[in-house]
GUNU-15238 format. One line per field, with one value per residue: residue number from 1; residue in one letter; chain; x, y, z of N, C-alpha, C, CB in turn. Coordinates in steps of 0.1 Angstrom, whole numbers, m for minus. Each point is the difference from the previous one (the first is absolute). Glycine has a CB too. Layout:
N
drenza NUM  ...
fidren A  ...
drenti A  ...
n_u X  ...
n_v Y  ...
n_w Z  ...
ca_u X  ...
ca_v Y  ...
ca_w Z  ...
c_u X  ...
c_v Y  ...
c_w Z  ...
cb_u X  ...
cb_v Y  ...
cb_w Z  ...
% end
This chain:
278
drenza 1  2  3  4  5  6  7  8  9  10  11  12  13  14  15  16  17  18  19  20  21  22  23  24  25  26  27  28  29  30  31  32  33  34  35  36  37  38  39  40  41  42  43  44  45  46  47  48  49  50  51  52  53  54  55  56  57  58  59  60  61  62  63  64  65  66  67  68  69  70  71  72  73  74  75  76  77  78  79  80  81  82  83  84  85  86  87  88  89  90  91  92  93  94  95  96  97  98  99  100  101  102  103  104  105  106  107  108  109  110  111  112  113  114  115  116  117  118  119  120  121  122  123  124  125  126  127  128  129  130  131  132  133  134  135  136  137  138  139  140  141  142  143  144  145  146  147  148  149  150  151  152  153  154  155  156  157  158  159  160  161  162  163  164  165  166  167  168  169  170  171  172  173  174  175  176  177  178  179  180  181  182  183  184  185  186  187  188  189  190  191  192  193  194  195  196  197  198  199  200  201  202  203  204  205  206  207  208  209  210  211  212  213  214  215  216  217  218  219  220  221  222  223  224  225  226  227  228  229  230  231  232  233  234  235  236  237  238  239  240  241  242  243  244  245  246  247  248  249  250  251  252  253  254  255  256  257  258  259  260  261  262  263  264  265  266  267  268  269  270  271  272  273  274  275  276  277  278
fidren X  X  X  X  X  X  X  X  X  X  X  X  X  X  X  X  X  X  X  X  X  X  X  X  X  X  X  X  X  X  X  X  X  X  X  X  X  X  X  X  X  X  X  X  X  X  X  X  X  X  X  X  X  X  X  X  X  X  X  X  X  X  X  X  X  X  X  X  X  X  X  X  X  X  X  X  X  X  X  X  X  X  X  X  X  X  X  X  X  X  X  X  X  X  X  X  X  X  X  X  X  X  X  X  X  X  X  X  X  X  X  X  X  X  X  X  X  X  X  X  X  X  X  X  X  X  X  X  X  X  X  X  X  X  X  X  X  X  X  X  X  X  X  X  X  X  X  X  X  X  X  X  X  X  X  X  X  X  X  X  X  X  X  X  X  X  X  X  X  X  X  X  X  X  X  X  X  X  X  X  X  X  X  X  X  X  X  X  X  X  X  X  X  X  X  X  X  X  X  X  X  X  X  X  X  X  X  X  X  X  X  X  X  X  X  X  X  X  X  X  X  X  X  X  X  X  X  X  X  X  X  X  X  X  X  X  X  X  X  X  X  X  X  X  X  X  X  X  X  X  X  X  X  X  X  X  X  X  X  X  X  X  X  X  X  X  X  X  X  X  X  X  X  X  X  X  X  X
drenti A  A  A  A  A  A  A  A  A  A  A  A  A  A  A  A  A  A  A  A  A  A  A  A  A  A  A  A  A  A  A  A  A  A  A  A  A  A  A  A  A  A  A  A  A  A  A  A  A  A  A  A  A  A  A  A  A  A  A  A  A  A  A  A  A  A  A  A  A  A  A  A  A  A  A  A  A  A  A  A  A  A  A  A  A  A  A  A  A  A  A  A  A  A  A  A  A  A  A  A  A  A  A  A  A  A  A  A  A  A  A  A  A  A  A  A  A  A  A  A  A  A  A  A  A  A  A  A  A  A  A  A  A  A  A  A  A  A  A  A  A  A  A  A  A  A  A  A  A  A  A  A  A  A  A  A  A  A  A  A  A  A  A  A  A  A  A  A  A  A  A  A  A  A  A  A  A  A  A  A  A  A  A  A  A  A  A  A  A  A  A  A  A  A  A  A  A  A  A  A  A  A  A  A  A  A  A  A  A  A  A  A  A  A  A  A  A  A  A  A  A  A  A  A  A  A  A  A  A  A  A  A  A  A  A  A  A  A  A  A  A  A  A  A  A  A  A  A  A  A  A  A  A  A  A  A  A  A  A  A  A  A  A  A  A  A  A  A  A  A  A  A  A  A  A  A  A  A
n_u m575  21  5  0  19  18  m8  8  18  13  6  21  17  8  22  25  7  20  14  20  13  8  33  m2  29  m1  21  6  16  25  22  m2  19  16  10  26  7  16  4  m20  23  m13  35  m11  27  m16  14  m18  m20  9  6  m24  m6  m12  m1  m21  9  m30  5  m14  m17  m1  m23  m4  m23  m21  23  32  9  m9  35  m29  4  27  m7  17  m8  31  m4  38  m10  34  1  m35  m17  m23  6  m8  22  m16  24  m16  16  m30  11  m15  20  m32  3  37  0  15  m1  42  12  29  21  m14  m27  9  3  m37  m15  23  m14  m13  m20  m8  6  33  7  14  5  6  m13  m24  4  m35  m6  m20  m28  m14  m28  10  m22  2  m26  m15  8  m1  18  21  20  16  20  32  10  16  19  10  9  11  3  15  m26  22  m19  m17  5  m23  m16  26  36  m1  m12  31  m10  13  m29  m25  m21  m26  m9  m32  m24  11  11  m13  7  m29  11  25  17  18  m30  2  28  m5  m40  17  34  m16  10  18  m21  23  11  m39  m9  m11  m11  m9  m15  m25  m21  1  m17  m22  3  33  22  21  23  18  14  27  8  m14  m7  m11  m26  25  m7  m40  3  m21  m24  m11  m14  m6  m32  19  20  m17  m16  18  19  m2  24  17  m2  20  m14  m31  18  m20  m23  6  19  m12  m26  11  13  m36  8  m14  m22  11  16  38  25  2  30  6  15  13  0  25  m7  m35  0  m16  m3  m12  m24  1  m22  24
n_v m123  14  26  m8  m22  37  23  m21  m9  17  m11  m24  19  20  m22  m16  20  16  m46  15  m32  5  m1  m32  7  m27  10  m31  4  11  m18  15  31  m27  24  m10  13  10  m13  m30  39  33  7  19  14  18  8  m14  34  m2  m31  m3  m17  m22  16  m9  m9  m12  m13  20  m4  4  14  m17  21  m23  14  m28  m4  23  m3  25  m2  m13  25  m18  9  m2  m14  0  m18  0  m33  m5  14  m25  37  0  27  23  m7  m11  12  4  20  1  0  18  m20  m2  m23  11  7  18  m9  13  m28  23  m17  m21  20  12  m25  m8  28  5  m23  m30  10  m19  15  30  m19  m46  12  m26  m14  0  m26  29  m23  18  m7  18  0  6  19  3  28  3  m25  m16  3  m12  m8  11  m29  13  25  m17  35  m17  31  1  31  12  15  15  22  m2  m1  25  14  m19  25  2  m5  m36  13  m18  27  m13  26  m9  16  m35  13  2  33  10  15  m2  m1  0  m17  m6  1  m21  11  m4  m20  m27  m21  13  m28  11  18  m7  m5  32  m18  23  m23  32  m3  m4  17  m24  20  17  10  m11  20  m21  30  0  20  m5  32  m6  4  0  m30  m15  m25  12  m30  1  10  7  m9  m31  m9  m38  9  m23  30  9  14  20  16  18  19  m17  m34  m18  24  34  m26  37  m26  7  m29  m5  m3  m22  m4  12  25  m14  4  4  m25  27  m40  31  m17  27  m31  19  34  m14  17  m26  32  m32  22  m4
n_w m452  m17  23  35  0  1  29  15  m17  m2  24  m6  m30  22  30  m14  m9  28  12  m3  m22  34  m21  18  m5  17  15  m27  35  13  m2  34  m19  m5  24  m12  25  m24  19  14  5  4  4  20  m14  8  m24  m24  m1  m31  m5  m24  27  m19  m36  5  m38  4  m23  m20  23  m39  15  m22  m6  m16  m8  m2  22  26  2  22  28  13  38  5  34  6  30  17  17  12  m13  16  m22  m16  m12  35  10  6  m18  m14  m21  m16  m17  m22  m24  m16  m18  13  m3  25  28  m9  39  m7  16  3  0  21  29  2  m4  29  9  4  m8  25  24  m17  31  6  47  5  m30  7  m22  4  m20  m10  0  m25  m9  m28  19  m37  m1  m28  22  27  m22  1  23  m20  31  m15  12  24  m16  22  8  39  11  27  1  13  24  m27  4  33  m17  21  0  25  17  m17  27  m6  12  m18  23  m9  m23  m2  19  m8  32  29  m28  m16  m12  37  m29  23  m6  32  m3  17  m1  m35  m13  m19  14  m34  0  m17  m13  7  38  16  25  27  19  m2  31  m29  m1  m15  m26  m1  m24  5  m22  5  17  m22  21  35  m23  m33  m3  m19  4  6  m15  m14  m12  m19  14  35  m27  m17  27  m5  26  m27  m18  m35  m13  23  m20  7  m8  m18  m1  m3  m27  19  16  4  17  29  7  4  25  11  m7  38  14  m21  2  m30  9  m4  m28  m9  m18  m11  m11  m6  10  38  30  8  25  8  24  11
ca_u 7  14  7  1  12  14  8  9  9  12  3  12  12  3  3  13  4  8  13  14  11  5  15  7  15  1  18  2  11  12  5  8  15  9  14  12  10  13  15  m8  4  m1  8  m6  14  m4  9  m7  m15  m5  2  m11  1  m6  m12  m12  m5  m15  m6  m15  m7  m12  m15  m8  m15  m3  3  15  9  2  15  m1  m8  4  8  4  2  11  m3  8  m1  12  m2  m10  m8  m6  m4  m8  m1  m2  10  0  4  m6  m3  m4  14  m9  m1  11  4  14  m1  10  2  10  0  m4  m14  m2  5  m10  m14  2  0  m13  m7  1  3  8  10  15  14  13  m4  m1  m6  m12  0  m13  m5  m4  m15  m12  m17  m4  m10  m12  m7  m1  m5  5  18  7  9  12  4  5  20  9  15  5  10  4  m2  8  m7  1  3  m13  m13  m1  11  5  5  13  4  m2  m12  m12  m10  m17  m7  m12  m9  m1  11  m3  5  m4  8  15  14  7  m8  6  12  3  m12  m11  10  6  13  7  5  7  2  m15  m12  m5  m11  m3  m11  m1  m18  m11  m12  m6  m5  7  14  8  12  13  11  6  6  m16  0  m4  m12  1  m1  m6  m8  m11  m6  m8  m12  3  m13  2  14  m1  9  13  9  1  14  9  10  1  m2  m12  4  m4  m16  m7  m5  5  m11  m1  m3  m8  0  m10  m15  m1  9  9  14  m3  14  m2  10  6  10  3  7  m11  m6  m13  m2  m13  1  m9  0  9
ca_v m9  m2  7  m1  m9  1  6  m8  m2  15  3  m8  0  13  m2  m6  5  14  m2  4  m12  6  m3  2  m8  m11  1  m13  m6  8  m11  8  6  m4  9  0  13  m1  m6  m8  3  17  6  16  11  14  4  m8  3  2  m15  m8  m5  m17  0  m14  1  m12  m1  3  m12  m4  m4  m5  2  m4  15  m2  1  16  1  17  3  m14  2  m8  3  m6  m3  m5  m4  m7  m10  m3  12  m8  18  m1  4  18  8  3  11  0  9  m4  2  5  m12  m6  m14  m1  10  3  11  7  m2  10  m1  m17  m3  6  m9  m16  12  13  m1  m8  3  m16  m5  3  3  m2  m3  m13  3  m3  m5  12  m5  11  m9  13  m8  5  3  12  6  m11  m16  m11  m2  m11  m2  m6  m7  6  6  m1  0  4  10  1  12  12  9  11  12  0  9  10  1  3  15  4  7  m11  m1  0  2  1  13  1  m1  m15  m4  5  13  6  2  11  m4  m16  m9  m6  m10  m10  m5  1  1  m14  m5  m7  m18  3  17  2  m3  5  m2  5  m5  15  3  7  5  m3  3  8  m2  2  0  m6  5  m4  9  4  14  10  m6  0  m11  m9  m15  4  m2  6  5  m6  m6  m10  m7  m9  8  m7  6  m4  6  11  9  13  13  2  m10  m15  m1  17  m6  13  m1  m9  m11  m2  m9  m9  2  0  3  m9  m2  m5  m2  11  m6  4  m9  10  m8  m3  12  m2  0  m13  3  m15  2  m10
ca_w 9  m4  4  13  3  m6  8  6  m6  m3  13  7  m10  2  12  m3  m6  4  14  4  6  11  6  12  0  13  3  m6  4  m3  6  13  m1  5  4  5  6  m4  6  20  12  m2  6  12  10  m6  m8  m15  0  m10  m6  2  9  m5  m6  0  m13  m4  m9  m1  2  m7  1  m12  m1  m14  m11  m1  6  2  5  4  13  7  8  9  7  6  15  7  16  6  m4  12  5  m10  m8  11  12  0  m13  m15  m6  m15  m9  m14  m8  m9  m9  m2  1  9  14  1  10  4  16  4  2  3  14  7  m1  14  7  6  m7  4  15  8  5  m13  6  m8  m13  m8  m15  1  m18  m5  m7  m8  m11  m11  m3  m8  0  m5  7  16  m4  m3  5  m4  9  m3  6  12  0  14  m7  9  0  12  0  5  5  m8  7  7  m12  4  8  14  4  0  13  6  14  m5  11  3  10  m5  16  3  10  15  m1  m10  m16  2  m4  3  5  12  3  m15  0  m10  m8  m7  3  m13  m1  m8  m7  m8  7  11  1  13  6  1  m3  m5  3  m11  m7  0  m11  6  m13  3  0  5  6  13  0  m16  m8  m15  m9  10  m7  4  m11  m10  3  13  3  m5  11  9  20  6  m5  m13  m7  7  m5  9  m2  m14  m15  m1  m6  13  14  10  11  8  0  11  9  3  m2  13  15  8  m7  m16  m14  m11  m10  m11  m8  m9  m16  m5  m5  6  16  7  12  5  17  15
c_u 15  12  4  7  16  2  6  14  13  8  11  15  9  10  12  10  14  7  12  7  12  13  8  13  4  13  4  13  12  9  9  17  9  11  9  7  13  11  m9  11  4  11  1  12  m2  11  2  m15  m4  2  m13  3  m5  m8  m7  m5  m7  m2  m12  m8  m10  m12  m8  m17  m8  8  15  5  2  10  0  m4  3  7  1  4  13  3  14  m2  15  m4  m11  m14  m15  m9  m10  5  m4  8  1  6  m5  m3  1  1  m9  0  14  m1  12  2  20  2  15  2  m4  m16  m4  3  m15  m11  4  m2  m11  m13  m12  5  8  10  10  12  m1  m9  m1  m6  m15  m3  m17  m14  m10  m10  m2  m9  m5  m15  m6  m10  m2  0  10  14  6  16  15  7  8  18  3  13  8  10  2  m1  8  m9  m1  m1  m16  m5  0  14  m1  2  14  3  5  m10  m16  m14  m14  m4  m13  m13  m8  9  m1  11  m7  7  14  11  10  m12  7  11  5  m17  m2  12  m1  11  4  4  12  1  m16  m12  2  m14  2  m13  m3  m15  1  m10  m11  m5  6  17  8  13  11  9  14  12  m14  5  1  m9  m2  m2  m8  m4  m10  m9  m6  m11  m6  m15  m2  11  m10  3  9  15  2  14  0  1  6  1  m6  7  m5  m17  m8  m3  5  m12  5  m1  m14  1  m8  m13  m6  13  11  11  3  19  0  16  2  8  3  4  m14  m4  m17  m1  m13  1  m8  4  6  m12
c_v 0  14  6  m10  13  12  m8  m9  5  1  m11  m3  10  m5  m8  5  13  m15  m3  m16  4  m11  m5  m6  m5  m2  m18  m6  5  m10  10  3  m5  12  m4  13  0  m4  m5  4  18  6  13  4  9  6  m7  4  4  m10  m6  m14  m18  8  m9  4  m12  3  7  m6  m4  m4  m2  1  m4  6  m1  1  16  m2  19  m2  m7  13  m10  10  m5  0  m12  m2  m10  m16  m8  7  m2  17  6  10  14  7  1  9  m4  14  m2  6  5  m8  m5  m10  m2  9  m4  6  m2  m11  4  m2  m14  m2  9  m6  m9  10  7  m2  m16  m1  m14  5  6  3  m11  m2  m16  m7  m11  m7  1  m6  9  m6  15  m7  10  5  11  9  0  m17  m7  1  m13  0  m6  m7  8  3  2  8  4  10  2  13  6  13  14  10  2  6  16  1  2  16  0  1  m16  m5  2  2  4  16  1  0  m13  m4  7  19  11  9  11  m7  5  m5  m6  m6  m4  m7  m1  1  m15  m7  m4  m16  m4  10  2  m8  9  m5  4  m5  12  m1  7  5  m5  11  14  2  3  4  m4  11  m3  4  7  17  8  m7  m1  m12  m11  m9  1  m9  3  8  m4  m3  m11  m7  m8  4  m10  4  m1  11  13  5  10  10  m1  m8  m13  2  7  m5  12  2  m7  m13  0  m10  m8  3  0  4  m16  m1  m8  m3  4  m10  10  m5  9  m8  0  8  m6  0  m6  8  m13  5  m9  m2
c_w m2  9  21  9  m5  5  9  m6  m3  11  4  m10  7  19  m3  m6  9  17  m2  0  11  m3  14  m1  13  1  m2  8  1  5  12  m5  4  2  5  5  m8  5  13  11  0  10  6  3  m4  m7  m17  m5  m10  m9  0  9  m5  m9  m1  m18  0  m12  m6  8  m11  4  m11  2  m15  m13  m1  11  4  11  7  10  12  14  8  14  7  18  6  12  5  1  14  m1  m8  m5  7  12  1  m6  m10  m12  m14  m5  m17  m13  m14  m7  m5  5  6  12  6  18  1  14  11  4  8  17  12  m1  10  7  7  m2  11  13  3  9  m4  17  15  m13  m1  m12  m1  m17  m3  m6  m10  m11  m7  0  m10  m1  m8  12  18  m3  m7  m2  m2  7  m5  10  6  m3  11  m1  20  3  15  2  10  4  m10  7  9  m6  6  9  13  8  3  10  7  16  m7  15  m8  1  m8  11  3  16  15  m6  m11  m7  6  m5  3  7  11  m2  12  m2  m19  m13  m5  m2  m19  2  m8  m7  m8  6  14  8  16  4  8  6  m8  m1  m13  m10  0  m11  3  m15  5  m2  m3  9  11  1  m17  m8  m14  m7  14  m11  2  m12  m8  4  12  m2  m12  7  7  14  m1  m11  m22  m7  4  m9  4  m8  m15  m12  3  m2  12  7  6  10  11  0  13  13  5  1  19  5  m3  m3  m14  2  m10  m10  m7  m5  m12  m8  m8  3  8  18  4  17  1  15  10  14
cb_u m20  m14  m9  m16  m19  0  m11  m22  m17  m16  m24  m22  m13  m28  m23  m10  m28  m23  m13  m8  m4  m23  m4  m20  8  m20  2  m9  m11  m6  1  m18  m5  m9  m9  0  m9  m9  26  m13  9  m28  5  m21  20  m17  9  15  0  1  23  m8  m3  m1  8  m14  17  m14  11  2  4  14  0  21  6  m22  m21  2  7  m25  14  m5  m15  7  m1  8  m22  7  m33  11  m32  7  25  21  23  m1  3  m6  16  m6  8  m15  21  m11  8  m12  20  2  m24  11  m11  9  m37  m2  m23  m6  11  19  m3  10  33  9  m8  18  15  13  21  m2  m22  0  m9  m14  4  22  12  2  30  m6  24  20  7  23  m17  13  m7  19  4  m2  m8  m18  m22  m20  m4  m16  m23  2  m6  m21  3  m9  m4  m7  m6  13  m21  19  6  m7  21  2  m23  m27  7  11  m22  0  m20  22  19  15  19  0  22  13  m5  m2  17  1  20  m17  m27  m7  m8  28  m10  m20  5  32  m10  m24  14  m12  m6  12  m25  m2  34  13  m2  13  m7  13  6  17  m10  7  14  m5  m19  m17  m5  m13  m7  m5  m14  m11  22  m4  12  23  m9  15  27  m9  12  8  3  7  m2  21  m10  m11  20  5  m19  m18  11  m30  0  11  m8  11  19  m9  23  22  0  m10  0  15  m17  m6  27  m11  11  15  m2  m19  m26  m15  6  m27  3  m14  m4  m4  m9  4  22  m1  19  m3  13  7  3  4  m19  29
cb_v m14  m13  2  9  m31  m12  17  3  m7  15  11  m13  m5  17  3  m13  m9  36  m9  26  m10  10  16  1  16  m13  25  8  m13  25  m21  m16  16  m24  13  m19  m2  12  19  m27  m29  1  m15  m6  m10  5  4  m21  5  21  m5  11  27  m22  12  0  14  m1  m16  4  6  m3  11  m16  20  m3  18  7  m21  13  m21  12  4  m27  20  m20  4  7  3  6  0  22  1  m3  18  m33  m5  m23  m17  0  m3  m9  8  m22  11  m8  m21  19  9  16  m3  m6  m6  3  2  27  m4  11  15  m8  0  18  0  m21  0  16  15  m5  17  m17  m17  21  30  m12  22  1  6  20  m22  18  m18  15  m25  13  m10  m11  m10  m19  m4  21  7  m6  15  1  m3  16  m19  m15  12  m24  14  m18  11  m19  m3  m9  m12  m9  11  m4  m24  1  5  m24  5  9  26  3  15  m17  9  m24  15  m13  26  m5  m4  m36  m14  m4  0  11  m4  2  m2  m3  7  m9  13  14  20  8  m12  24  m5  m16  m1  2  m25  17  m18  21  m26  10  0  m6  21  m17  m17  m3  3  m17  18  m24  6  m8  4  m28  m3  9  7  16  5  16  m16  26  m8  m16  1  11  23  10  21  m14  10  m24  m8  m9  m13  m7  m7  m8  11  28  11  m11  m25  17  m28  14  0  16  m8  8  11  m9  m17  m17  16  m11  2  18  m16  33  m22  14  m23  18  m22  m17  8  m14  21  m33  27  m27  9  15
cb_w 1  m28  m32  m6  m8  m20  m3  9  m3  m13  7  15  m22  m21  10  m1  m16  m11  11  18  m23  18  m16  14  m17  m3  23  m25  m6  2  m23  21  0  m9  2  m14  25  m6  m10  m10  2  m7  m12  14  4  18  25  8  17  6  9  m23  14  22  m8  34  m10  21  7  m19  25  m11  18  m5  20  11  9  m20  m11  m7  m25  m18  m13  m25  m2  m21  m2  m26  m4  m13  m3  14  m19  13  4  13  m25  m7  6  19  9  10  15  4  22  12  12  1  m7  m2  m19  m20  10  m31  13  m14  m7  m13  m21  m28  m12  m2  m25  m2  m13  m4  m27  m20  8  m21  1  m34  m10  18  m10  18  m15  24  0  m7  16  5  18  m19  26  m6  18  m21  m25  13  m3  m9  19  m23  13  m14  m12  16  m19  6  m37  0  m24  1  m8  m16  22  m17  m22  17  m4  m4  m17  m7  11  m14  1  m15  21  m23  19  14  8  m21  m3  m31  m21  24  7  9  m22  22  m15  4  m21  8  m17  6  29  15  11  m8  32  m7  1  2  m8  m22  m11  m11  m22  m3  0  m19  19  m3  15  13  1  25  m13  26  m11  m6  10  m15  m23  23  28  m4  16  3  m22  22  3  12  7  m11  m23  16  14  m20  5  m18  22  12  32  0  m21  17  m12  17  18  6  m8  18  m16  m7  2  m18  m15  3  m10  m19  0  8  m30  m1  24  4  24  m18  4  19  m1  5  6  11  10  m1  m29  m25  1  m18  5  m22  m6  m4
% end
């Protein structure tokens, strides 16, 4: 008997004996990155594009965990919206700075983010007052929200993501258009009116499921606008460039998903073009 009780026995010695104790570690808390700017009034003119402009600098947020204090792996994100916009609007501006603790821009970079980026207001120039936050974070998780920096500036039109045409004419051609791909294209049917030096825009039938490119000279074909890739190109429009720069835009643009008269916009400050049907 004796010895038949004491295998078992052995057995649940031997079993305690090899389990594993499990390490868990728990997050205990942090405190949100307090961020200051450098200055609440910023100063844009051009010809100051390589001057600094505003710096931001935060706090750790020390996340703490059973196991201490971890100051590794932290990114922050940094983000700007105009005052109202509550970081919420479509302009927003973010991006993300890694595990530094500070973020630096040029007048140069700051004026192209109101701009081009944020799309505010620059012709007439007015000033605007910025507002800005960090949010910190392990990983995707446990974010932590810095308090609000303000600073007010008065941007200026930067340079255009994509250069205007020299010629100052800008035309249609492609078998999206009643003229198709013969070059010179109709006129004036198919030439673009100039609103401004970096806005164009024409009202055109279109054909559906068809393409088109931007000229800026009718009858040549050396130089054109054109996009990335035409089976990934939105039909209602999106990002330009010329003759294969601005990352080989040298595809066809597409054109609509249906027959009818469209609003063909080109915008050369933001390097982007929209068609909306009329």
């Amino acid at each position: 008997m004796k010895s038949r009780l004491l295998i078992p026995s052995l057995l649940l010695l031997l079993l305690a004996s090899c389990k594993k104790e499990e390490n868990k570690i728990y997050y205990e808390g942090g405190t949100p990155p307090a961020l200051n700017a450098s200055t609440a009034n910023v100063t844009l003119e051009p010809g100051l594009e390589a001057n600094t402009a505003i710096t931001f600098k935060w706090t750790n947020p020390e996340y703490q965990f059973t196991t201490g204090i971890n100051s590794q792996g932290v990114t922050y994100t940094f983000e700007m919206d105009t005052l109202g916009g509550n970081f919420a609007s479509s302009t927003k501006y973010a991006t993300v700075i890694g595990n530094d603790l500070s973020k630096t821009y040029t007048v140069g970079d700051l004026n192209s983010i109101l701009g081009n980026t944020m799309l505010l207001q620059l012709n007439p120039r007015r000033n605007y007052t910025i507002q800005a936050r960090v949010i910190s974070s392990v990983g995707s998780a446990l974010k932590l929200v810095s308090n609000v920096a303000s600073f007010t500036t008065k941007p200026f039109a930067p340079p255009p993501k994509v250069a205007p045409p020299s010629s100052g004419h800008l035309y249609l051609v492609g078998d999206a258009t009643n003229g198709g791909w013969a070059n010179p294209v109709p006129l004036p049917s198919q030439e673009f009116a100039k609103v401004i030096s970096t806005l164009y825009q024409i009202t055109v039938p279109l054909s559906a499921g068809k393409h088109f490119l931007f000229l800026p000279v009718n009858g040549d074909w050396g130089n054109k606008y054109a996009c990335h890739d035409k089976t990934t190109q939105p039909a209602t429009g999106g990002d330009f460039g010329y003759n294969g720069g601005n990352n080989f835009y040298n595809d066809d643009m597409v054109g609509p998903t249906a027959d009818g008269n469209y609003k063909i916009t080109v915008d050369f400050q933001i390097g982007k073009y929209t068609i909306v049907k009329q």
